[in-house]
N, C-alpha and C positions, 0 to 999 in steps of 0.2 A: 504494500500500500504506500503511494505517495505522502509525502508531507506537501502541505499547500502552504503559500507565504499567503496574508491577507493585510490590508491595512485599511484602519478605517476611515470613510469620506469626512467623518463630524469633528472625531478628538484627534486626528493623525496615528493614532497606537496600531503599532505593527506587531502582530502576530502569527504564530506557525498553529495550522491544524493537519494532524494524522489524521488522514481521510481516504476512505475505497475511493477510486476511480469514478464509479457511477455513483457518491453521494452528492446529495444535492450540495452547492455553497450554502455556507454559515452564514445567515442572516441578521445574526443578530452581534455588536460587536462587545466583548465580555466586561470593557471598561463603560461605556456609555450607552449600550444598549443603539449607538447608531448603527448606518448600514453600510458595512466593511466591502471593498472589492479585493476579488482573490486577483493576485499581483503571479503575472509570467517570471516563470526566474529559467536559469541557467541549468539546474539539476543537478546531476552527478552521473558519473561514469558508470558502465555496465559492468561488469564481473561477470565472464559466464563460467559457473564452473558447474560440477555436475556427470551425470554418465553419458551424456550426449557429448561430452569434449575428451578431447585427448588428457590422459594425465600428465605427457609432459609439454605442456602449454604454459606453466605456469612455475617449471621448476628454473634454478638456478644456471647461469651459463656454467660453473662450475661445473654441476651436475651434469651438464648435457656434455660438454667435453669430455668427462668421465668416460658416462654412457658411451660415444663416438668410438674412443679407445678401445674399449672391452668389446664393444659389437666383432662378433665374427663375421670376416670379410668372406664374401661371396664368393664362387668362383666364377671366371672371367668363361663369358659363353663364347661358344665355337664362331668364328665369322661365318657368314653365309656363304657358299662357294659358288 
């Protein structure tokens, strides 16, 4: 669930509400009881993690060079003749 930023038209008091997506806007403003417009802002960055992504998306370049090293090399296929 989102956090909304809101500020109100009457006293100026800016405030955040934790709200689902399809709730309606906060009508009523918690200092003055005026009526607040929820304000666009910038957000935050995605993080996908989960079993639909790779696990190593997220590890260390250490770790990946590591991994790189110990991978056993493949063997080289025959050219086509």
């Amino acid at each position: 669930m989102p956090t909304y930023e809101y500020r109100c038209s009457s006293c100026d008091h800016h405030f955040e509400a934790f709200q689902s997506i399809s709730a309606s806007p906060i009508a009523n403003c918690p200092e003055c009881d005026g009526r607040p417009q929820r304000l666009i802002s910038g957000g935050a960055g995605l993080l996908f993690k989960g079993s639909g992504f790779y696990a190593t998306d997220y590890r260390s370049e250490s770790y990946k060079a590591k991994a790189k090293d110990e991978a056993p090399s493949k063997p080289a296929s025959p050219a086509p003749s």
